[in-house]
Biopython code that builds the backbone (N, CA, C, O; Angstrom):
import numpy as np
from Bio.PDB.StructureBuilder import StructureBuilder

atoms = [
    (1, "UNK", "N", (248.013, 295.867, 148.861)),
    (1, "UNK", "CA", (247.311, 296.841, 148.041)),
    (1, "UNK", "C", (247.244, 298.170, 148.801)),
    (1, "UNK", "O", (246.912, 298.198, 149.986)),
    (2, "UNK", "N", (247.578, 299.322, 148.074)),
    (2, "UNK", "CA", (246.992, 300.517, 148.753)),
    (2, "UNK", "C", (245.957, 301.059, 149.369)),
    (2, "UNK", "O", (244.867, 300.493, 149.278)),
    (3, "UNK", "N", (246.051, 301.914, 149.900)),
    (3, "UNK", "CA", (244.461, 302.175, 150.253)),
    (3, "UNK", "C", (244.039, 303.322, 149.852)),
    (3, "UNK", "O", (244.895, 304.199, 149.963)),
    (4, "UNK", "N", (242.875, 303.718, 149.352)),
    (4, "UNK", "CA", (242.621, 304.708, 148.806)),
    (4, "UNK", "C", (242.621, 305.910, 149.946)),
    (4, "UNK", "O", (242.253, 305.983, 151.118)),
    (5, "UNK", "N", (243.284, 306.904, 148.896)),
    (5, "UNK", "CA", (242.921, 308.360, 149.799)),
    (5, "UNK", "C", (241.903, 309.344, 149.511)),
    (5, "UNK", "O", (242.065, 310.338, 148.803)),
    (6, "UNK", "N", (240.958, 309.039, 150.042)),
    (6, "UNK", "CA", (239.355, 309.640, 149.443)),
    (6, "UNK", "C", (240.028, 311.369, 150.064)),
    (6, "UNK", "O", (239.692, 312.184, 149.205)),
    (7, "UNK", "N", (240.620, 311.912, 150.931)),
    (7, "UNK", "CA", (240.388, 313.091, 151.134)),
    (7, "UNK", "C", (241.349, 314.220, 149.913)),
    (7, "UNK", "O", (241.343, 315.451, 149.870)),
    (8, "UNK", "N", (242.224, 313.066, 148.891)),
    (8, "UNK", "CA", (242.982, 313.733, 148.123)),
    (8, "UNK", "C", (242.106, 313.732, 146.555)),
    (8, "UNK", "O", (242.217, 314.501, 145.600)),
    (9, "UNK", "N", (241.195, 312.500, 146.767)),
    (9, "UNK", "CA", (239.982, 312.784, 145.631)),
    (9, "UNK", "C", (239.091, 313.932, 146.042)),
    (9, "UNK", "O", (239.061, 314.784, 145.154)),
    (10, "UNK", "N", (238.152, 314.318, 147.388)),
    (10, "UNK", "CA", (237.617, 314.827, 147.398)),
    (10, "UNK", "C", (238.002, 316.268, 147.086)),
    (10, "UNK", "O", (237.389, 317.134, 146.462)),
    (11, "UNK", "N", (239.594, 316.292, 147.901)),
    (11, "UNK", "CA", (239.929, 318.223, 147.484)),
    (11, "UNK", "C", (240.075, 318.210, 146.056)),
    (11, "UNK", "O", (240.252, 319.388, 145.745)),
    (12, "UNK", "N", (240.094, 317.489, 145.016)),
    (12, "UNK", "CA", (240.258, 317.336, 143.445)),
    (12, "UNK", "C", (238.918, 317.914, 142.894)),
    (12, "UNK", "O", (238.649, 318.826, 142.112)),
    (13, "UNK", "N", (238.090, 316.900, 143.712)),
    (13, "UNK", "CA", (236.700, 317.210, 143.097)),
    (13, "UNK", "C", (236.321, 318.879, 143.935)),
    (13, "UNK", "O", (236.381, 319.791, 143.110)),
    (14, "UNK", "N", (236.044, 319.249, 145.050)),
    (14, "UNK", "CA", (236.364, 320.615, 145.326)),
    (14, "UNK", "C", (237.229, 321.657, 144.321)),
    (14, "UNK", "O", (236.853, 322.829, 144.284)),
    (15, "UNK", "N", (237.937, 321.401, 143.821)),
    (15, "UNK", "CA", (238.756, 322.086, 143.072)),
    (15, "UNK", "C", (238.097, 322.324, 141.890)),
    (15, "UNK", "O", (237.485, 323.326, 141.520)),
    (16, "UNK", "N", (238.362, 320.964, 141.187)),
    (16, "UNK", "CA", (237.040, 320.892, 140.155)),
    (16, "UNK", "C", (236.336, 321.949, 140.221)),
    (16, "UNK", "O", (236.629, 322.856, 139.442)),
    (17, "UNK", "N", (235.071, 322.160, 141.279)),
    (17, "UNK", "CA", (233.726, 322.510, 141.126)),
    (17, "UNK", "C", (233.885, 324.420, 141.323)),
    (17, "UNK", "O", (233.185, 325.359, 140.943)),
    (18, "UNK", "N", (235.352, 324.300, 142.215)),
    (18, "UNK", "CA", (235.525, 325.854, 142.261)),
    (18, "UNK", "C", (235.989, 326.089, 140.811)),
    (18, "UNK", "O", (235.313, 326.986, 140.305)),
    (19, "UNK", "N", (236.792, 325.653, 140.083)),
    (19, "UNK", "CA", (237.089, 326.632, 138.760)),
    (19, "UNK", "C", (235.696, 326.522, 137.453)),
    (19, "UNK", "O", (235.476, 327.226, 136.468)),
    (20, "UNK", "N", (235.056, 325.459, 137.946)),
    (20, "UNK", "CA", (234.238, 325.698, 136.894)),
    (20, "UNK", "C", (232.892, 326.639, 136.983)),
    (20, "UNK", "O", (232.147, 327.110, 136.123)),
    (21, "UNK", "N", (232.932, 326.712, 138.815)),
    (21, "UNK", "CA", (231.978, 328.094, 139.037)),
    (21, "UNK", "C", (232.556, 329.154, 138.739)),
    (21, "UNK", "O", (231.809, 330.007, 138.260)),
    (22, "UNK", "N", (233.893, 329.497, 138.870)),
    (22, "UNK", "CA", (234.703, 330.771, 138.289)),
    (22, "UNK", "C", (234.157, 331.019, 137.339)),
    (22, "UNK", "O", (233.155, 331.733, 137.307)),
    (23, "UNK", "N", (234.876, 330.301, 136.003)),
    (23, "UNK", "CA", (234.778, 330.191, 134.667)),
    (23, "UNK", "C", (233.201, 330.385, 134.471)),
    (23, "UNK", "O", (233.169, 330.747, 133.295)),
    (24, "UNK", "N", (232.125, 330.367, 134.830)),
    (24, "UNK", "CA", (230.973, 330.132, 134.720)),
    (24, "UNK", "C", (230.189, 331.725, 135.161)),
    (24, "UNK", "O", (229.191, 332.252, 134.671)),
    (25, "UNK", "N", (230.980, 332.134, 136.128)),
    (25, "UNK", "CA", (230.913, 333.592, 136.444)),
    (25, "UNK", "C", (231.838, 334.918, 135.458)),
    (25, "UNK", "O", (231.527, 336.105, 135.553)),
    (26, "UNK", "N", (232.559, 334.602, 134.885)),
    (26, "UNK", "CA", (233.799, 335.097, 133.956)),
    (26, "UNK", "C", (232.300, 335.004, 133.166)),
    (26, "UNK", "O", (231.639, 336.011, 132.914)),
    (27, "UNK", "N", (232.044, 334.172, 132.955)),
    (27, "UNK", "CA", (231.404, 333.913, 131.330)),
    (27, "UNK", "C", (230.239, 335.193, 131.391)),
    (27, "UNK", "O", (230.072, 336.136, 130.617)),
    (28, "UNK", "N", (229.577, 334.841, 132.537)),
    (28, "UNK", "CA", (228.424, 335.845, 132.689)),
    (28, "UNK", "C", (228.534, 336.728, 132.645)),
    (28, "UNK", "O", (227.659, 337.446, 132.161)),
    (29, "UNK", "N", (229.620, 337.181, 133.102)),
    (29, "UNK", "CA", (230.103, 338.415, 133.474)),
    (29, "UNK", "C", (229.989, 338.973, 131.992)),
    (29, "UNK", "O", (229.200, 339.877, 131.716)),
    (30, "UNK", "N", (230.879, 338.344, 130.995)),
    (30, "UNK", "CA", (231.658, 338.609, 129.963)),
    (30, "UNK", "C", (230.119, 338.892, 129.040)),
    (30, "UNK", "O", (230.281, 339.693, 128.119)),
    (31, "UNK", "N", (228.774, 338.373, 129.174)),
    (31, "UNK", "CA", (228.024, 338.262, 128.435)),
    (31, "UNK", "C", (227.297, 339.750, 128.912)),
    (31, "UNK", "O", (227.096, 340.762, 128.241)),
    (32, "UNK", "N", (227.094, 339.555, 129.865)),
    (32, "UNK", "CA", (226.626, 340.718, 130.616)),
    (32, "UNK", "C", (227.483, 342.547, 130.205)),
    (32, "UNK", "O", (227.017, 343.683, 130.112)),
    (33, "UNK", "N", (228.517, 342.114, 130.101)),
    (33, "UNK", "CA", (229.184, 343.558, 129.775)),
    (33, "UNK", "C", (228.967, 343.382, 128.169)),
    (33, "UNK", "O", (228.589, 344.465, 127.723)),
    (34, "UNK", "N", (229.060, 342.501, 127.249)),
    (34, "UNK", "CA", (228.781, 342.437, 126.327)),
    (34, "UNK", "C", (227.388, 342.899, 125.757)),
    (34, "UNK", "O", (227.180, 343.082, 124.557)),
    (35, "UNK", "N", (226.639, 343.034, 126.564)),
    (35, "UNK", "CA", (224.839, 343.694, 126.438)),
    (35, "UNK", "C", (224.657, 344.827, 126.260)),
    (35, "UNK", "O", (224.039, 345.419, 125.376)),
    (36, "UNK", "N", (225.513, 345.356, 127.604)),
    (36, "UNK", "CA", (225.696, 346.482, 128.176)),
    (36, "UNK", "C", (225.956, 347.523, 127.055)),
    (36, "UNK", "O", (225.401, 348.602, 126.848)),
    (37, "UNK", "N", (226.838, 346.968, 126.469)),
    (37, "UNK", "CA", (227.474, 347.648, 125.202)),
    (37, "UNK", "C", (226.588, 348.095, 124.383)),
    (37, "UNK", "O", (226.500, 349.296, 124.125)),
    (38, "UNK", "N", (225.863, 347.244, 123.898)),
    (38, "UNK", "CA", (224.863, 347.232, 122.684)),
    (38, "UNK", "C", (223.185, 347.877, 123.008)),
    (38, "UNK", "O", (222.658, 347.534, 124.067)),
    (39, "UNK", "N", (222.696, 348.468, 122.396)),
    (39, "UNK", "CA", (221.506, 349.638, 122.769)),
    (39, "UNK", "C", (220.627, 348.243, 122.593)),
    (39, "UNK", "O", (221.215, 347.266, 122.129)),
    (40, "UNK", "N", (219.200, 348.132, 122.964)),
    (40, "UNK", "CA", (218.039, 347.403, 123.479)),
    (40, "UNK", "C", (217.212, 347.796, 122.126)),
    (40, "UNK", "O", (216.623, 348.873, 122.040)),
    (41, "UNK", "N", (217.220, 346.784, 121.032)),
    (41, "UNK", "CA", (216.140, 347.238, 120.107)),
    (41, "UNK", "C", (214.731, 347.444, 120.512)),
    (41, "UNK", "O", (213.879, 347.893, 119.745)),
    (42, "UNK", "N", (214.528, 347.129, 121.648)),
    (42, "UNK", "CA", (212.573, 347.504, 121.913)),
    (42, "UNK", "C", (212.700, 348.945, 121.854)),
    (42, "UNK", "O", (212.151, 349.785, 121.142)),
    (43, "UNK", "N", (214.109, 349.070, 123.366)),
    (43, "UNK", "CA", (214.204, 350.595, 123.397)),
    (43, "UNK", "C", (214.518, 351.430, 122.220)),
    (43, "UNK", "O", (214.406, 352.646, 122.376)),
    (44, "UNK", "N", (214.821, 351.068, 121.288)),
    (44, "UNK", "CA", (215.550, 351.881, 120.113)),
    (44, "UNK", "C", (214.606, 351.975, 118.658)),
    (44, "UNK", "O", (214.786, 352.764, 117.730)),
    (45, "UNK", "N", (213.519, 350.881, 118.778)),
    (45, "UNK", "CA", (212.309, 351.239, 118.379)),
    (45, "UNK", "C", (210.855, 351.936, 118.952)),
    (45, "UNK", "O", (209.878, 352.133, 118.230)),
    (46, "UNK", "N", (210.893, 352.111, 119.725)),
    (46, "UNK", "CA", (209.718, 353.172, 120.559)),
    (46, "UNK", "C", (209.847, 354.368, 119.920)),
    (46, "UNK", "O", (210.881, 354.838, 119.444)),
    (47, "UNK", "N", (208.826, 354.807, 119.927)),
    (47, "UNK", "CA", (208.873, 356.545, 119.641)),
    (47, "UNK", "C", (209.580, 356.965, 121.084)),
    (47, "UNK", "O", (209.434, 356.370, 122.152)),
    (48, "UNK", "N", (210.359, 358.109, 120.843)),
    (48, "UNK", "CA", (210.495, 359.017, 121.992)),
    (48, "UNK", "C", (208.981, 359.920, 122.547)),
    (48, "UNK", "O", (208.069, 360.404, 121.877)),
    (49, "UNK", "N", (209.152, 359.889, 123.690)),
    (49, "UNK", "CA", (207.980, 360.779, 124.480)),
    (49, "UNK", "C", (206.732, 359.599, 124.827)),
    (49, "UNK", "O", (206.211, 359.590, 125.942)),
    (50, "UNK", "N", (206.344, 358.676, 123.816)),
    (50, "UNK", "CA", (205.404, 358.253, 123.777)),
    (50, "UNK", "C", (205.038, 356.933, 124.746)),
    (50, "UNK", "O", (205.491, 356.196, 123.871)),
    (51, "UNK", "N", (204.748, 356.284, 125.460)),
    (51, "UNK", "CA", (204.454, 355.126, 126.256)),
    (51, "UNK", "C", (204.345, 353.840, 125.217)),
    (51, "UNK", "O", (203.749, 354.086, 124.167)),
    (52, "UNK", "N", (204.849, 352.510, 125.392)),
    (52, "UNK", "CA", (204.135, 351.578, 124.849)),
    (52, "UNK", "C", (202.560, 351.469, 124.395)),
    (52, "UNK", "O", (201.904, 351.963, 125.312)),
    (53, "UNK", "N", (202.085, 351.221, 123.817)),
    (53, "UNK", "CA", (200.280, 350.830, 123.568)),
    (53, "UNK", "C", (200.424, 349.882, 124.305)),
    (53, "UNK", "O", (201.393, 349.205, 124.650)),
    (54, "UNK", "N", (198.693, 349.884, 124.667)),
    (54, "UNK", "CA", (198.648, 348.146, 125.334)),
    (54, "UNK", "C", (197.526, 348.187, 124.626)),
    (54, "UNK", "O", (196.984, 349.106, 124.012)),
    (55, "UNK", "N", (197.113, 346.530, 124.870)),
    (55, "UNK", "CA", (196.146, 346.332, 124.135)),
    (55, "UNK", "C", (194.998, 345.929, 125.063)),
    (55, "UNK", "O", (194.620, 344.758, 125.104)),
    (56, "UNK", "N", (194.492, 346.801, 125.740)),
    (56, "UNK", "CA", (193.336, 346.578, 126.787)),
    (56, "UNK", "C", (191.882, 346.786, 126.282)),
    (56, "UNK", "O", (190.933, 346.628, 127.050)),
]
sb = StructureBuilder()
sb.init_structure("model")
sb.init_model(0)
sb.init_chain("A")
sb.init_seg("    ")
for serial, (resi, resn, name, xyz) in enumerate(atoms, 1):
    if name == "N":
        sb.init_residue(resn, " ", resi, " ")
    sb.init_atom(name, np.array(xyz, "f"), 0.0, 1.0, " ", f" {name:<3s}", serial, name[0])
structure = sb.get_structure()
């Protein structure tokens, strides 16, 4: 019987875990510039000049 080669599983699983942190950073990224784009409705409902109210 063969013997297993755990150090050719482990660089697999290493590999693994690097592209799916990539992909996982791409994504953020991609969501993040995607925001960026688009104006902030809190900000885009405020009066100009004026401060939030609080309710103190």
């Amino acid at each position: 019987m063969a013997k297993p080669n755990y150090s050719f599983e482990k660089r697999q699983r290493e590999l693994a875990k690097q592209k799916k942190k990539a992909e996982k950073e791409s994504e953020k990224a991609a969501r993040k510039r995607a925001n960026q784009s688009q104006p902030d409705a809190e900000v885009a409902d405020a009066p100009d000049g004026d401060p939030p109210a609080r309710g103190d």
